[in-house]
VOBA-1610 file (N, C-alpha, C; in pm, whole numbers, padded with zeros to 5 digits, always signed):
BEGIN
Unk-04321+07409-03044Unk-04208+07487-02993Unk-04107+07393-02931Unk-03983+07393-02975Unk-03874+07329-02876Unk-03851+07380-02753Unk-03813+07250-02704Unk-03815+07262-02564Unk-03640+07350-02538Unk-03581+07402-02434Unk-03458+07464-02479Unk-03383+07380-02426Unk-03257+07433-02479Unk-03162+07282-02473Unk-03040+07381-02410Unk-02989+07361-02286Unk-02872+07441-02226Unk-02728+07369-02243Unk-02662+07462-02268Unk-02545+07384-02249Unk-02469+07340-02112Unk-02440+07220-02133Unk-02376+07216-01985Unk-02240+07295-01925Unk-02163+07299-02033Unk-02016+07384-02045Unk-02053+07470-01872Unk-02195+07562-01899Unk-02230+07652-01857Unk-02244+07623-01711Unk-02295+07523-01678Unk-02303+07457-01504Unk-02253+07387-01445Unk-02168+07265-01559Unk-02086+07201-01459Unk-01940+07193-01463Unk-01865+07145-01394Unk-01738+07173-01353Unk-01659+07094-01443Unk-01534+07063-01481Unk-01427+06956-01510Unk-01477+06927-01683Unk-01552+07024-01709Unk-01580+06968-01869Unk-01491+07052-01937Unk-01444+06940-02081Unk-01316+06991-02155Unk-01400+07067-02266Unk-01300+07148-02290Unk-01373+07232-02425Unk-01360+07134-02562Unk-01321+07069-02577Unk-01262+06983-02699Unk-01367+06838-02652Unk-01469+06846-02704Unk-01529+06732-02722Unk-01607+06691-02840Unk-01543+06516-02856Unk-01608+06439-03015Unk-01721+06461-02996Unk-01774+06416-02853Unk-01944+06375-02823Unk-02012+06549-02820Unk-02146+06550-02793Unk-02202+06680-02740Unk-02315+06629-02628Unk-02260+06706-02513Unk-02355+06735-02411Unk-02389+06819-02374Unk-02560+06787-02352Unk-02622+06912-02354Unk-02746+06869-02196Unk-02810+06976-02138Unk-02914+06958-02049Unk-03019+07025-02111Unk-03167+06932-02065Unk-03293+06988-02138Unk-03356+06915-02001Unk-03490+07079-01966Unk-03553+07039-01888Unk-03676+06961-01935Unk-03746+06907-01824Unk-03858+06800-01815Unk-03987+06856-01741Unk-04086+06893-01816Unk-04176+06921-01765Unk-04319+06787-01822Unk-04437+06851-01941Unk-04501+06721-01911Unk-04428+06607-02047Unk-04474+06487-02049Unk-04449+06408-02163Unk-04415+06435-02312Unk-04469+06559-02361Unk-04428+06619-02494Unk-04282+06641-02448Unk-04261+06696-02362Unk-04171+06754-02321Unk-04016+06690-02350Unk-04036+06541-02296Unk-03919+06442-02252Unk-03839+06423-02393Unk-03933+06484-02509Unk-03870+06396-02696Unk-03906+06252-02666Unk-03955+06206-02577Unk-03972+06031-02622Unk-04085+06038-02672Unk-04061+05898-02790Unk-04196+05887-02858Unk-04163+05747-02950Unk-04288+05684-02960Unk-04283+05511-03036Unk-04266+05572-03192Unk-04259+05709-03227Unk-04188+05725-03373Unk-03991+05695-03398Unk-04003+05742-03266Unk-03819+05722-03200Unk-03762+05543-03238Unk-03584+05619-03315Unk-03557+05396-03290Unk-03467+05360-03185Unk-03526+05286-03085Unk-03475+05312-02921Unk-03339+05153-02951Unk-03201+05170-02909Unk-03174+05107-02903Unk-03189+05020-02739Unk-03214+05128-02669Unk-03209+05085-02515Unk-03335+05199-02437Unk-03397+05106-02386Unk-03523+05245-02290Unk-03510+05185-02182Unk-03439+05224-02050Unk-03460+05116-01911Unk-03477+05248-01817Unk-03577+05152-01719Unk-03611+05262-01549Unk-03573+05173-01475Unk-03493+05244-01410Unk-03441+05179-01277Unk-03580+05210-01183Unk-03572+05051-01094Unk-03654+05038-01023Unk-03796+04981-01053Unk-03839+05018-01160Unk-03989+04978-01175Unk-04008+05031-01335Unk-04064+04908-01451Unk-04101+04992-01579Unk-04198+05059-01603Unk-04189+05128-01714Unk-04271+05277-01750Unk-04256+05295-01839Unk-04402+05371-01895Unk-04435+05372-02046Unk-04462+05502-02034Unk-04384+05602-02165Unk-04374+05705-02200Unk-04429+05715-02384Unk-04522+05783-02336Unk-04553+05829-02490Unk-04562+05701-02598Unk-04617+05605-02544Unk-04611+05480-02626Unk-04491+05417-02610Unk-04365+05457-02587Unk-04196+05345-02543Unk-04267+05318-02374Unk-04195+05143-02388Unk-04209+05080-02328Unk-04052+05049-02249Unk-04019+05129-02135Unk-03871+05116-02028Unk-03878+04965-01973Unk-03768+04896-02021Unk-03776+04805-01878Unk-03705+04795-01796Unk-03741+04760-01706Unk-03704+04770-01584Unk-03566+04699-01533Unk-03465+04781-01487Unk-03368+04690-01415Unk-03340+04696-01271Unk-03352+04634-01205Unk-03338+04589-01062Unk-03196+04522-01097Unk-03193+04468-00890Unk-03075+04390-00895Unk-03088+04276-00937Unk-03180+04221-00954Unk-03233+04059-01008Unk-03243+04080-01155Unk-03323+04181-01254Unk-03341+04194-01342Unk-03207+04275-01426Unk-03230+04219-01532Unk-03126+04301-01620Unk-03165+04293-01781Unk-03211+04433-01855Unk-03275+04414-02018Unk-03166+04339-02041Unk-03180+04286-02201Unk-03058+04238-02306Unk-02965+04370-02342Unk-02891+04345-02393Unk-02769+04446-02443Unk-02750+04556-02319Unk-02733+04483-02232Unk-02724+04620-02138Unk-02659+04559-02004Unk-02525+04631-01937Unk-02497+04559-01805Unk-02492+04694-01686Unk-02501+04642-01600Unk-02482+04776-01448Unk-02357+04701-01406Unk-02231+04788-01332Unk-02160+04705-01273Unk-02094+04830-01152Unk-02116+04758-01043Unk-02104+04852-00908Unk-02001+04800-00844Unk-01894+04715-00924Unk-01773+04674-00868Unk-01823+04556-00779Unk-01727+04617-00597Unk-01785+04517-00531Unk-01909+04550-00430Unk-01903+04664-00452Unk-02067+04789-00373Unk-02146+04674-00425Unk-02282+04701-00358Unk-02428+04643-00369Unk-02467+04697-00486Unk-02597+04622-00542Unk-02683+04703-00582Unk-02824+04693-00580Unk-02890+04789-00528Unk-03010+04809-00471Unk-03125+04917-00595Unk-03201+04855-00532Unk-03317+04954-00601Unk-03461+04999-00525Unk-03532+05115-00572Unk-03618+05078-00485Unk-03720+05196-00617Unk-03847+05107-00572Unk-03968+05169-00645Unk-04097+05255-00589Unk-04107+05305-00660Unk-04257+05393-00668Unk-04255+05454-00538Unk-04130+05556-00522Unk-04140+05646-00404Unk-04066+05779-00446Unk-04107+05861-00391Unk-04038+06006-00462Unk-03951+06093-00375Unk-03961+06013-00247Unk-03837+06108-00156Unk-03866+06205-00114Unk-03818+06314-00170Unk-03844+06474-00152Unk-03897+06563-00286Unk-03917+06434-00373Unk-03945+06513-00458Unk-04119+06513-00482Unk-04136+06682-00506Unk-04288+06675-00529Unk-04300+06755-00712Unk-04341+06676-00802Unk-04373+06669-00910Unk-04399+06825-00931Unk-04526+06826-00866Unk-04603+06946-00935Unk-04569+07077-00899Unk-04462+07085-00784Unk-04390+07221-00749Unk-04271+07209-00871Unk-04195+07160-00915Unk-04130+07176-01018Unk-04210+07163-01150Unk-04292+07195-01165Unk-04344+07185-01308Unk-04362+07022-01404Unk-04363+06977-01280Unk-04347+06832-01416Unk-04447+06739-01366Unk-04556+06734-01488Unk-04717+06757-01501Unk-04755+06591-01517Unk-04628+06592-01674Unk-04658+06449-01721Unk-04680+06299-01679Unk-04765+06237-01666Unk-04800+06092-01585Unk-04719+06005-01621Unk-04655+05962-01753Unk-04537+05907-01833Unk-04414+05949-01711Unk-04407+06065-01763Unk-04212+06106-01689Unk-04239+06054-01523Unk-04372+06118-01463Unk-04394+06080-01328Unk-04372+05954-01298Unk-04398+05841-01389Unk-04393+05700-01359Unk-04215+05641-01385Unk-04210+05678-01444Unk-04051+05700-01515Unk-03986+05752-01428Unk-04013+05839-01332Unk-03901+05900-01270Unk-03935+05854-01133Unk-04033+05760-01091Unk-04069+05726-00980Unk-04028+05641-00874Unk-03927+05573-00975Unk-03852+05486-00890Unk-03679+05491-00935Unk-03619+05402-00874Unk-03425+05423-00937Unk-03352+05273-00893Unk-03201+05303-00957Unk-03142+05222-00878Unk-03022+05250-00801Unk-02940+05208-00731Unk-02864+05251-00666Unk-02772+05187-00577Unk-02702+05229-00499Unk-02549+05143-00498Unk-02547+05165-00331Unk-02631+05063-00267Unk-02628+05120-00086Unk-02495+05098-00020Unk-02379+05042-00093Unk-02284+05024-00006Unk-02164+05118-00106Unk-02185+05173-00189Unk-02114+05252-00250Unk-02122+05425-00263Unk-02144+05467-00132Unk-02227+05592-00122Unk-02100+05688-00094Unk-01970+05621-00111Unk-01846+05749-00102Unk-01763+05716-00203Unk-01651+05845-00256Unk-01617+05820-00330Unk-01472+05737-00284Unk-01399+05708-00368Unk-01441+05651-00546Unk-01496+05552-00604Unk-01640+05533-00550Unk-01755+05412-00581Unk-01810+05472-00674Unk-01820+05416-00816Unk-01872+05417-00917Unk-01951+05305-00949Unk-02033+05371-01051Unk-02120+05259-01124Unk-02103+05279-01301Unk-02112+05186-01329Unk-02081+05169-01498Unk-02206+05124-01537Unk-02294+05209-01647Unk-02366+05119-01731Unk-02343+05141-01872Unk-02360+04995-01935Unk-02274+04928-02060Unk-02401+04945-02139Unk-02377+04978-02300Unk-02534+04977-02332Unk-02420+04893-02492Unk-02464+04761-02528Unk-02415+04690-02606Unk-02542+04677-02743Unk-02434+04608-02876Unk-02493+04632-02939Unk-02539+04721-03079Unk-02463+04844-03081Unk-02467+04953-03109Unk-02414+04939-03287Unk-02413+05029-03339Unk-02388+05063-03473Unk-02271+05148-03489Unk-02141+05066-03531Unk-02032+05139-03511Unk-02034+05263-03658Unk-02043+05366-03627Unk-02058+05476-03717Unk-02198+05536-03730Unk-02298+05513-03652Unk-02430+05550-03680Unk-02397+05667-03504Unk-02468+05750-03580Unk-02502+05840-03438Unk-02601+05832-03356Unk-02591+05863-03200Unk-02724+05826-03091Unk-02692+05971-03013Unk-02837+05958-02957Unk-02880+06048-02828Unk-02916+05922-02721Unk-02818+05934-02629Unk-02810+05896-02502Unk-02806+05984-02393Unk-02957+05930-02325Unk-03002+06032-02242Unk-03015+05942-02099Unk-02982+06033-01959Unk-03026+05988-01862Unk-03078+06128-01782Unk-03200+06055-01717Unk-03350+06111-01659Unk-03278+06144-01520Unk-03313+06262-01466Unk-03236+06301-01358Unk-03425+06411-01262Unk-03371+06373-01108Unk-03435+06476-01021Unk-03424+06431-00921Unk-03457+06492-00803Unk-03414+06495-00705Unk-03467+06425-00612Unk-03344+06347-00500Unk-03441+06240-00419Unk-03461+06292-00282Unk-03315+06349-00238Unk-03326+06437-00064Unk-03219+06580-00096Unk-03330+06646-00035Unk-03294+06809-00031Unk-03241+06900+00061Unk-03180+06757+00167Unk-03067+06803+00267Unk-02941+06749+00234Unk-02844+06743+00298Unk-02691+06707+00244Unk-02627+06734+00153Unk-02540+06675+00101Unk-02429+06762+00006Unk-02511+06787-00125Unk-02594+06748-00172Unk-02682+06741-00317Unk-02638+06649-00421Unk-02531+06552-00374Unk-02529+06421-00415Unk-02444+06511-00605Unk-02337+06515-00570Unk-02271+06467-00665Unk-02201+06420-00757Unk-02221+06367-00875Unk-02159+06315-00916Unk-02096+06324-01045Unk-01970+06258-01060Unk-01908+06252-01174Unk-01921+06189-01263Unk-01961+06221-01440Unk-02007+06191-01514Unk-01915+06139-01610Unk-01930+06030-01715Unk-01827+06021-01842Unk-01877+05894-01928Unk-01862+05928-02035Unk-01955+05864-02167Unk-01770+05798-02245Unk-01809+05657-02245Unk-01683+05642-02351Unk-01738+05505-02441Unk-01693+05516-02527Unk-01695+05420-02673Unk-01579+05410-02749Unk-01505+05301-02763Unk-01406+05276-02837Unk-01304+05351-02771Unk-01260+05426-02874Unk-01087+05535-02818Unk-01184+05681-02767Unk-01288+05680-02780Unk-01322+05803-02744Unk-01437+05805-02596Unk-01357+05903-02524Unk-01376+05953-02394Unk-01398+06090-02378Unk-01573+06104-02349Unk-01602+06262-02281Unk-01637+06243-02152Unk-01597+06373-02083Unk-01656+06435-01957Unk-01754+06480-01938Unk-01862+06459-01890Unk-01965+06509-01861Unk-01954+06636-01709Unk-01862+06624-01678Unk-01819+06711-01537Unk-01888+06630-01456Unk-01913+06732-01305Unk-01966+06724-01221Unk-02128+06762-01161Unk-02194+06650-01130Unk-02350+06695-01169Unk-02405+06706-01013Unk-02444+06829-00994Unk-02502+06806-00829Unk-02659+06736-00881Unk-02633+06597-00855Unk-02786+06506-00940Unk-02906+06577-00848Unk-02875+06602-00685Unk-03025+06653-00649Unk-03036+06806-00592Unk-02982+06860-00670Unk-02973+06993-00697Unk-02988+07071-00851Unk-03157+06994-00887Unk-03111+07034-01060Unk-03139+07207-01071Unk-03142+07263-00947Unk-03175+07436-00964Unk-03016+07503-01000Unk-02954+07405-00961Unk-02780+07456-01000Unk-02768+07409-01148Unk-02771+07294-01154Unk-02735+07175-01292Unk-02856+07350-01379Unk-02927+07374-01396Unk-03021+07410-01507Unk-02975+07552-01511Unk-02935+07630-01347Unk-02899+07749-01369Unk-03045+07827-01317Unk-03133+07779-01331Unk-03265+07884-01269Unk-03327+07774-01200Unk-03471+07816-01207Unk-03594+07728-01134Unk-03563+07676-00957Unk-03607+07576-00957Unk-03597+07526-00825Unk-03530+07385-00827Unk-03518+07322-00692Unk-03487+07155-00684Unk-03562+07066-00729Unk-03722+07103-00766Unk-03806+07015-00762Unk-03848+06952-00921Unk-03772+07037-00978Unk-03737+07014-01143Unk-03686+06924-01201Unk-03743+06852-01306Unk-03629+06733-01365Unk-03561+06759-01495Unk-03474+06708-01523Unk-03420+06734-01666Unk-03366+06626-01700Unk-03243+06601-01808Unk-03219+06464-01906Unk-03108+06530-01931Unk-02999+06448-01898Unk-02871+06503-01932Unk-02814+06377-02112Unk-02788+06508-02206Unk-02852+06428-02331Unk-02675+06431-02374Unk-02649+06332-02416Unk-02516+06297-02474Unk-02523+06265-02641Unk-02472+06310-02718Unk-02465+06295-02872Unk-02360+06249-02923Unk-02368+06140-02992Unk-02231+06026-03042Unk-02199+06004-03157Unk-02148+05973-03222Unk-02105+05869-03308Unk-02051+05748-03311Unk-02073+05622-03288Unk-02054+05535-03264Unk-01886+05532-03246Unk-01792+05467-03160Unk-01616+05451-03193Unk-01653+05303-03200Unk-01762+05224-03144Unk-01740+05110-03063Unk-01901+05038-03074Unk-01920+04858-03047Unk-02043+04865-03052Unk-02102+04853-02884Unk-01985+04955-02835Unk-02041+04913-02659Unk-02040+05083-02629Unk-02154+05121-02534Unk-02130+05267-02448Unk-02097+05207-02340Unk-02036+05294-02261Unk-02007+05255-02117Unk-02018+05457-02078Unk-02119+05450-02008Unk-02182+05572-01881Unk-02146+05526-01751Unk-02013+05610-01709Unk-01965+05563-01569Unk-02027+05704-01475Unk-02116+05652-01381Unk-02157+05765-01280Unk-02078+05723-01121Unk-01921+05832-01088Unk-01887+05810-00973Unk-01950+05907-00872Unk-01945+05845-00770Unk-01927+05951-00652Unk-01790+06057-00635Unk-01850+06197-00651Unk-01742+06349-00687Unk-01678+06339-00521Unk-01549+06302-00546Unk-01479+06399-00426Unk-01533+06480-00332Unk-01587+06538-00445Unk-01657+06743-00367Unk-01775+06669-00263Unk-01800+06579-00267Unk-01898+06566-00196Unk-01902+06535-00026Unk-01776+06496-00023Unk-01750+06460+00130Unk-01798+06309+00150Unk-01752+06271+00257Unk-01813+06120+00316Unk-01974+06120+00290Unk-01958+05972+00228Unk-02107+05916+00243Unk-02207+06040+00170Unk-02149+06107+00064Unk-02243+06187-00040Unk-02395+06109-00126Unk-02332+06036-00123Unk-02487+05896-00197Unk-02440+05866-00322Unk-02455+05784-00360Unk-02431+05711-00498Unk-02540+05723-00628Unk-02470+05742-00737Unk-02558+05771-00854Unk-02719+05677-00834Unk-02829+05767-00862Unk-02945+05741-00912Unk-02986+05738-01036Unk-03030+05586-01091Unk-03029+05565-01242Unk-03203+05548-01245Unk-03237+05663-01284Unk-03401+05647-01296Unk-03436+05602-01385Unk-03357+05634-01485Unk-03395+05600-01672Unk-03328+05642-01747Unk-03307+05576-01836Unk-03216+05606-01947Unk-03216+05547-02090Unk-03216+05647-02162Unk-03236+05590-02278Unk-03142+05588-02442Unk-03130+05529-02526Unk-02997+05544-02652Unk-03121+05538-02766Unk-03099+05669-02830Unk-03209+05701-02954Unk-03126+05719-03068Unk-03142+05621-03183Unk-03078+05617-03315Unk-03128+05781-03366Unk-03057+05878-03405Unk-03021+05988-03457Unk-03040+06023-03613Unk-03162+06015-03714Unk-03174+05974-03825Unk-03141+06153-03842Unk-03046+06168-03970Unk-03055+06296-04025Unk-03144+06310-04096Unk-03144+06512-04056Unk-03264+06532-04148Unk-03219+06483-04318Unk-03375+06512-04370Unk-03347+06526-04508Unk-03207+06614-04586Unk-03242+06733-04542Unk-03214+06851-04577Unk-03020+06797-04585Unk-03023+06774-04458Unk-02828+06728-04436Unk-02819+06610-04530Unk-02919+06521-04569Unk-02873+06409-04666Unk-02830+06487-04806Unk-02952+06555-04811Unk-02984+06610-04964Unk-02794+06702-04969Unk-02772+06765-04919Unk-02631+06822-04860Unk-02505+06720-04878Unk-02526+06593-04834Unk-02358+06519-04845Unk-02387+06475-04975Unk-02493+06430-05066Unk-02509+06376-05131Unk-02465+06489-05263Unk-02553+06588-05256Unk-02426+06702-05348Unk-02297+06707-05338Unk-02266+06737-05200Unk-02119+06733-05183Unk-02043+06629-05189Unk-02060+06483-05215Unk-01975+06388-05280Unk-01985+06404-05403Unk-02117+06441-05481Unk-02098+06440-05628Unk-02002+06510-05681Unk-01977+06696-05602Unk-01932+06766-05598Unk-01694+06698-05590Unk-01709+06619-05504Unk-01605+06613-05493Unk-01574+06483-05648Unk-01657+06359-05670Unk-01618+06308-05746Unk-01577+06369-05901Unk-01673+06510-05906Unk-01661+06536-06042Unk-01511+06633-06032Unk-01468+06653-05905Unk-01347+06739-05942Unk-01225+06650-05939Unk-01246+06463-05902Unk-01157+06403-05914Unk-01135+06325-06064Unk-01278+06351-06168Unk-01223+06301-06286Unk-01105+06402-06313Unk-01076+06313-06440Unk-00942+06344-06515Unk-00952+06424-06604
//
């Protein structure tokens, strides 16, 4: 059974109706759950804070010392900090999320201690890429403290000439972001591309709405999954070019 896939249109704020990319939210309960899997072709799998193995993919880890290949964080002139294997306020098993994979994965982050108002942003660059091949670029989201503004933030995916909005994400408030359940829930805010460029750039700022000292994006994990079409859509263009060449003979 698929897991359900919400639209975001539906929860968050500042998103345009006219978008190249598609974003969508899907909750996280155990490891089946997440779609990761070593059948997947990962261009990028990283956990902030500490690595983690999901379903056979292997995240690595970026800290402020560490950094994978094809991949940059840039927090301007803010810090950047990280911290591991602590969960805050969040308790796993009151939100439904079972899996030992996502638990380890979502157990630690990184984060921007001197960039906690807005307009402190963080950029991550995911290089490399296949200009014209399509990806699912996903980042792992839940909640760290369940007092204050609910931390959020402003989202946006760009490649080449093309720029989407992801709106505004209350990151530790995913009972708003999902529309039901509770805070203690995680989900994956999933972005769908087509290459413009061989660079992504995922800028997470600190939202206005949030007031002084709201907190700065938490990058738990994130991942860029090559997008193979089905059969069925091959078997489909492949008629339909034949289709068009035979109406361009003479």
């Amino acid at each position: 059974m698929r897991t359900p896939c919400i639209s975001i249109g539906i929860f968050l704020s500042g998103i345009s109706a006219l978008q190249a990319g598609t974003i969508s939210l899907v909750p996280l309960t155990d490891d089946a759950s997440s779609g990761i899997s070593d059948g997947n072709t990962y261009t990028h799998a990283i956990s902030g804070g500490n690595s983690a193995t999901v379903n056979g993919v292997v995240f690595e880890s970026l800290t402020s010392t560490l950094t994978p290949a094809n991949f940059s964080w840039d927090t301007g002139a803010a810090s950047k900090n990280q911290i591991a294997n602590n969960n805050g306020d969040w308790t796993p098993a009151a939100g439904g999320v079972t899996g030992p994979g996502i638990q380890s994965l979502l157990g630690g982050f990184t984060y921007s201690g001197t960039g906690s108002a807005a307009p402190s942003s963080q950029t991550f660059s995911l290089t490399g890429l296949a200009v014209g091949s399509t990806y699912d670029a996903r980042l792992y989201v839940r909640v760290w403290d369940t007092d204050g503004s609910g931390r959020p933030i402003d989202l946006s995916f760009s490649h080449g000439a093309e720029s989407d909005s992801g709106g505004t994400v209350p990151a530790d408030r995913p009972s708003l972001v999902l529309g039901a359940g509770n805070d203690q829930q995680a989900y994956y805010v999933n972005y769908q591309f087509t290459a413009q460029a061989e660079q992504l750039d995922i800028t997470a700022a600190v939202s206005a709405s949030g007031g002084a000292n709201s907190g700065s994006a938490h990058m738990y994990a994130l991942s860029n999954q090559l997008v193979i079409p089905e059969p069925s859509s091959i078997t489909l263009l492949v008629f339909g070019l034949l289709g068009i060449l035979r109406r361009r003979r003479p």
